[in-house]
C-alpha positions as CSV (number, residue, x, y, z in Angstrom):
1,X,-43.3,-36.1,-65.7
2,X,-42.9,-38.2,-62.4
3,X,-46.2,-40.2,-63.9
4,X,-44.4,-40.7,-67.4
5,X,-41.4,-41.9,-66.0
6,X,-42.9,-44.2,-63.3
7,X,-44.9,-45.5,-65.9
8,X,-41.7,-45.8,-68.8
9,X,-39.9,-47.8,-65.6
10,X,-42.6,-50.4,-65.1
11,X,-42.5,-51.5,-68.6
12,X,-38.5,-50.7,-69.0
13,X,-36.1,-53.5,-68.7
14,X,-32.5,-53.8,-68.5
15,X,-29.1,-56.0,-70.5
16,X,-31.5,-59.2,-69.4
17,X,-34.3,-57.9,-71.7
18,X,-32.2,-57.3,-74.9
19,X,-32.1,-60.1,-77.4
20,X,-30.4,-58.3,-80.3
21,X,-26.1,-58.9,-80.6
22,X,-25.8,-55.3,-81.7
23,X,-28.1,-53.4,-78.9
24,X,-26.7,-55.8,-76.1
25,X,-23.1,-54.3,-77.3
26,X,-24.7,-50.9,-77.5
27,X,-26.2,-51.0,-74.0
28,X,-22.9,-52.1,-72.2
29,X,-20.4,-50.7,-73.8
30,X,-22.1,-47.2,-74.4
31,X,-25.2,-46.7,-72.3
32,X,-24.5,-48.0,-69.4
33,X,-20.8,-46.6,-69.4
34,X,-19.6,-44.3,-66.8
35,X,-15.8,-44.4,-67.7
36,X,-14.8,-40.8,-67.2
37,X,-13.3,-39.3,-71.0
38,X,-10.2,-37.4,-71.4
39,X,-12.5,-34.1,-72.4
40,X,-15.2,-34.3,-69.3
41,X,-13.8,-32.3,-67.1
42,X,-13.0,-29.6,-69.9
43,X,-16.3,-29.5,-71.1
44,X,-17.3,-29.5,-67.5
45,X,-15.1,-26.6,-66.8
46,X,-16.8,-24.6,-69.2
47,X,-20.2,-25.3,-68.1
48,X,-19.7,-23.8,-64.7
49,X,-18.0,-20.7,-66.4
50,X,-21.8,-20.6,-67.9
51,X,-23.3,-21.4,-65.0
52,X,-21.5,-18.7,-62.5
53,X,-22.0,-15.9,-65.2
54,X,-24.0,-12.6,-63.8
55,X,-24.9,-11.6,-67.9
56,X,-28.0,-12.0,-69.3
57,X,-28.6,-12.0,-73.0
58,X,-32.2,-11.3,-75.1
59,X,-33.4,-14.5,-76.9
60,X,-35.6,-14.9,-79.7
61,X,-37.3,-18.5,-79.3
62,X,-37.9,-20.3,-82.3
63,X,-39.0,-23.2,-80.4
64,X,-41.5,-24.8,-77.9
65,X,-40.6,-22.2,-75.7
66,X,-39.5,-22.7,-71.9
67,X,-41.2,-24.3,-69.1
68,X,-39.0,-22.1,-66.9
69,X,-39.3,-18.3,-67.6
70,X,-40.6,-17.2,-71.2
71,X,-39.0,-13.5,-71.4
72,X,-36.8,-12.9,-73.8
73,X,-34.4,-11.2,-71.5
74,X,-32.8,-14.4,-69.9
75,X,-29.7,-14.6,-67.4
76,X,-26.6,-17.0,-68.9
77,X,-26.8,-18.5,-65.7
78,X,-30.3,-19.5,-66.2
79,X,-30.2,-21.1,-69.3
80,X,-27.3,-22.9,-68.5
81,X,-29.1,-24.3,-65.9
82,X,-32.3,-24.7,-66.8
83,X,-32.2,-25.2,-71.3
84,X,-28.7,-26.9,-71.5
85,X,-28.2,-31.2,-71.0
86,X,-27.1,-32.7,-68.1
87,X,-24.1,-33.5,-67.7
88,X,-25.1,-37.4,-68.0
89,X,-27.0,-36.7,-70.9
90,X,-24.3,-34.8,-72.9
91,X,-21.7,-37.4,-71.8
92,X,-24.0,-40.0,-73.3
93,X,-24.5,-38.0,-76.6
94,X,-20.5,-38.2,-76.4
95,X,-20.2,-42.3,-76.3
96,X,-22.5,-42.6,-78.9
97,X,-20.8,-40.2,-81.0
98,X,-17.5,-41.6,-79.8
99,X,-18.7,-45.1,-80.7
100,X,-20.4,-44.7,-84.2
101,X,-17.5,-42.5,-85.7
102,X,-19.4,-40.4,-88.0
103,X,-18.6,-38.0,-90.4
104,X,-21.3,-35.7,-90.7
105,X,-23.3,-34.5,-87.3
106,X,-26.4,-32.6,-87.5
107,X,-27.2,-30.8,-83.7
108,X,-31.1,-29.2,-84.1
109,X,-30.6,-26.7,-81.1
110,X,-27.4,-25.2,-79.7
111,X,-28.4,-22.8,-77.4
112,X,-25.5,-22.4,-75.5
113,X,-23.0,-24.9,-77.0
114,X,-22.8,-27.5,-74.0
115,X,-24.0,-30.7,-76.0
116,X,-22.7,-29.5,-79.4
117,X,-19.4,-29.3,-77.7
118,X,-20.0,-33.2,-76.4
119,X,-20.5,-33.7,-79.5
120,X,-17.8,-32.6,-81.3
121,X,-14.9,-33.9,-79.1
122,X,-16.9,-37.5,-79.7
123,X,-15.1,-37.6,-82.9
124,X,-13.2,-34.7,-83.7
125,X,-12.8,-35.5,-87.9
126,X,-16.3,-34.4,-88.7
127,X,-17.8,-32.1,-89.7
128,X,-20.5,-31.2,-87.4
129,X,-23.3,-28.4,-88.4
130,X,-24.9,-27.2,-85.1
131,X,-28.4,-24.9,-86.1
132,X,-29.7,-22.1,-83.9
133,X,-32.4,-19.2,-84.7
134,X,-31.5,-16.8,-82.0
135,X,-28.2,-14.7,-83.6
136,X,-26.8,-13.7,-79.5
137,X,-27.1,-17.5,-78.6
138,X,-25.0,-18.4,-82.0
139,X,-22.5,-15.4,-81.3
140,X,-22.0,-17.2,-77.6
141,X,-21.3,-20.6,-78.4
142,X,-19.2,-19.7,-81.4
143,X,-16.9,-18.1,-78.5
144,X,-16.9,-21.3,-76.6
145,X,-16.3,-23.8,-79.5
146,X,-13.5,-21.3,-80.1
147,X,-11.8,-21.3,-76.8
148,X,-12.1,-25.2,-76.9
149,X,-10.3,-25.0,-80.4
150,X,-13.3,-27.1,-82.3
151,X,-12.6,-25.5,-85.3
152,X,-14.7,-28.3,-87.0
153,X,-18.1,-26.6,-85.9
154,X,-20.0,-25.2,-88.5
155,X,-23.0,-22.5,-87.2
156,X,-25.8,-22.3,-88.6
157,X,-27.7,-18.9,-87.7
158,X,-31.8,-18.5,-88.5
159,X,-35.0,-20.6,-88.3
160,X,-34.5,-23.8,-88.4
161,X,-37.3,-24.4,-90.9
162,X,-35.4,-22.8,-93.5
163,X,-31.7,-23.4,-92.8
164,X,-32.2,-27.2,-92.3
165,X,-33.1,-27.8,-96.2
166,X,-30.6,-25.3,-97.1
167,X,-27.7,-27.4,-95.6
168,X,-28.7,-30.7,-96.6
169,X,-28.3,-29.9,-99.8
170,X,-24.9,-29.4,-99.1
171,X,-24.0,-32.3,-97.7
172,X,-24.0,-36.0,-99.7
173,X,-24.7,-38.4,-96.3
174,X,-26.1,-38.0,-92.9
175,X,-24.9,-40.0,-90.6
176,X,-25.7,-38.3,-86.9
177,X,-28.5,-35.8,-86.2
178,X,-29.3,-34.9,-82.5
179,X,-33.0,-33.4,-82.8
180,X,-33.6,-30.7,-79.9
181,X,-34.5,-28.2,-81.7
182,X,-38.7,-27.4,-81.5
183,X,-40.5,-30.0,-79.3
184,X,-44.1,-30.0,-80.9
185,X,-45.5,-32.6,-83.2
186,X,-45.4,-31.6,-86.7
187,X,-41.8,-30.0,-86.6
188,X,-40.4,-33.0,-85.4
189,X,-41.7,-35.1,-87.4
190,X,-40.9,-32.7,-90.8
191,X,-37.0,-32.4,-89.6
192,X,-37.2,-36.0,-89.4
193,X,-38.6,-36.4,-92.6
194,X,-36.0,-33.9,-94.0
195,X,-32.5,-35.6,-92.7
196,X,-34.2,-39.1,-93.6
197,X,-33.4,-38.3,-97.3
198,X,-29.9,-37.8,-96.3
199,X,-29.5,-41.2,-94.0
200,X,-28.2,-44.8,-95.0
201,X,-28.6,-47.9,-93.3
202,X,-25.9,-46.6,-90.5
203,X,-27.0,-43.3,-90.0
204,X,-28.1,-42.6,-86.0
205,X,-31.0,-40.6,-84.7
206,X,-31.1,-39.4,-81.2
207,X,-35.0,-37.3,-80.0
208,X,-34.2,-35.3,-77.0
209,X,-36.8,-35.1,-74.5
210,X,-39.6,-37.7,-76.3
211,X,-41.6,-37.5,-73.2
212,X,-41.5,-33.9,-72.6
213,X,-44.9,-33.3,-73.8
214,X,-48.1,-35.3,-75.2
215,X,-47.1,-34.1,-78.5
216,X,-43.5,-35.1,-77.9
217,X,-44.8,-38.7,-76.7
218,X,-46.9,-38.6,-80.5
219,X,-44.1,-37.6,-82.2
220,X,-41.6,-40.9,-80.9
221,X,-44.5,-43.2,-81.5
222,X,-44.9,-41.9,-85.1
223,X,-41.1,-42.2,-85.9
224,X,-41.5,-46.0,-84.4
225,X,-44.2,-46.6,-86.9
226,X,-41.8,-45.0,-90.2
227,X,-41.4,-47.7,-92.1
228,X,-37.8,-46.9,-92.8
229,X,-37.0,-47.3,-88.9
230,X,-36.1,-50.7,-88.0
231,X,-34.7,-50.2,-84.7
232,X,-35.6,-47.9,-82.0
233,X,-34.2,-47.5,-78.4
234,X,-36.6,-45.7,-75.6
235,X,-34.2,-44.4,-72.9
236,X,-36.7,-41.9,-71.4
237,X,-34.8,-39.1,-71.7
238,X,-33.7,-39.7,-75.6
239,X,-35.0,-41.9,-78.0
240,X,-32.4,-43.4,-80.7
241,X,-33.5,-44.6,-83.8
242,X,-31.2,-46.8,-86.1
243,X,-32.4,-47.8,-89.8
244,X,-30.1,-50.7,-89.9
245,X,-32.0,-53.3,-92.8
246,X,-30.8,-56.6,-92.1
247,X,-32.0,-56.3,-88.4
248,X,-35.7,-57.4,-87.8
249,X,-37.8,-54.8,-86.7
250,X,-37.0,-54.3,-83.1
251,X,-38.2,-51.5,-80.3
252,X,-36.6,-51.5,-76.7
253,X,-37.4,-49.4,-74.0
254,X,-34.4,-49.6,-71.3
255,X,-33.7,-48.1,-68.2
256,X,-30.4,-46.3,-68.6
């Protein structure tokens, strides 16, 4: 990972390399941000309540798996650390949120609820569907976004390869989708192809983790390549993709 990253910084660039109106705007007023929100410390609260837990809970992974420990007995503590976004990371999810306003959020991947919970006090009239496969994950986070009174969460409990179709077809317009839900190649790619059917020309696409793997690194590339994608952002750590048509075809890679 210390390779990929070295290598993602010698070709990254910063507000000086950005020659678009609306991702100079993007960049300094939400990327590079670090205004503290009303919410952060709440959210933040409730992390450590994860993160000083002594229960465990047995998880079925629908997913890439974990780099960390694959049993399926896991310790709270231990995912918290180890499966949920940083604290930059969620915050970040939050601006853009916060920024875009939209009405319908898709999050691929609750796990525990930390970055769904970003998300949803971003911009609390939506209506946000968060998806997970493993039932005692779902029952946990459901308690959190309860306690937090984000009544405006929708759970959506099974594998994500059949649950995903069966909720877009509720829904008219897409207009945020955070994808962490399986990081290999052709998963990513069909989840993409299934919420592209349900985006416009503002819709918002963040990839977590698009250099977590090779297969991760294929996947981004591919999704830069769609011909519906005009605009893409490479921040490392997320990629954001915009389909935004009277735009020219534009890819940055910046250092966040």
């Amino acid at each position: 990972m210390f390779l990929r990253y070295l290598q993602f910084w010698l070709r990254s660039g910063n507000a000086h390399a950005i020659h678009s109106p609306f991702v100079f705007q993007l960049y300094n007023q939400v990327i590079r941000n670090t205004k503290p929100y009303y919410c952060f410390e709440t959210l933040e609260d409730s992390r450590m309540d994860l993160l000083t837990s002594q229960e465990s809970i047995t998880i079925r992974d629908f997913g890439a798996g974990s780099r960390v420990n694959a049993s399926k007995q896991r310790k709270i503590r231990d995912l918290a650390r180890h499966s949920e976004k940083s604290p930059s990371l969620a915050q970040l999810l939050f601006r853009l949120v916060n920024y875009f306003q939209p009405s319908t959020i898709f999050d691929l991947g609750t796990c525990l609820g930390t970055t769904t919970l970003y998300l949803a006090h971003g911009c609390k009239h939506a209506q946000l569907y968060t998806f997970e496969g493993d039932p005692g994950l779902a029952a946990l986070s459901r308690q959190r976004f309860e306690k937090l009174n984000c009544s405006h969460i929708q759970s959506v409990v099974g594998n994500i390869d059949e649950t995903l179709e069966e909720t877009l077809k509720k829904i008219e317009r897409l207009d945020f989708v955070f994808f962490d839900a399986n990081h290999r190649l052709e998963p990513t790619l069909r989840y993409f192809e299934q919420c592209l059917r349900k985006s416009h020309e503002n819709s918002v696409f963040v990839f977590d983790d698009i250099y977590w793997s090779d297969e991760m690194q294929q996947a981004w590339q591919q999704i830069k390549k769609h011909p519906s994608v005009i605009l893409t952002v490479d921040l490392f750590y997320i990629g954001i993709v915009f389909f935004r048509k009277k735009q020219p075809v534009q890819h940055f890679t910046l250092r966040s």
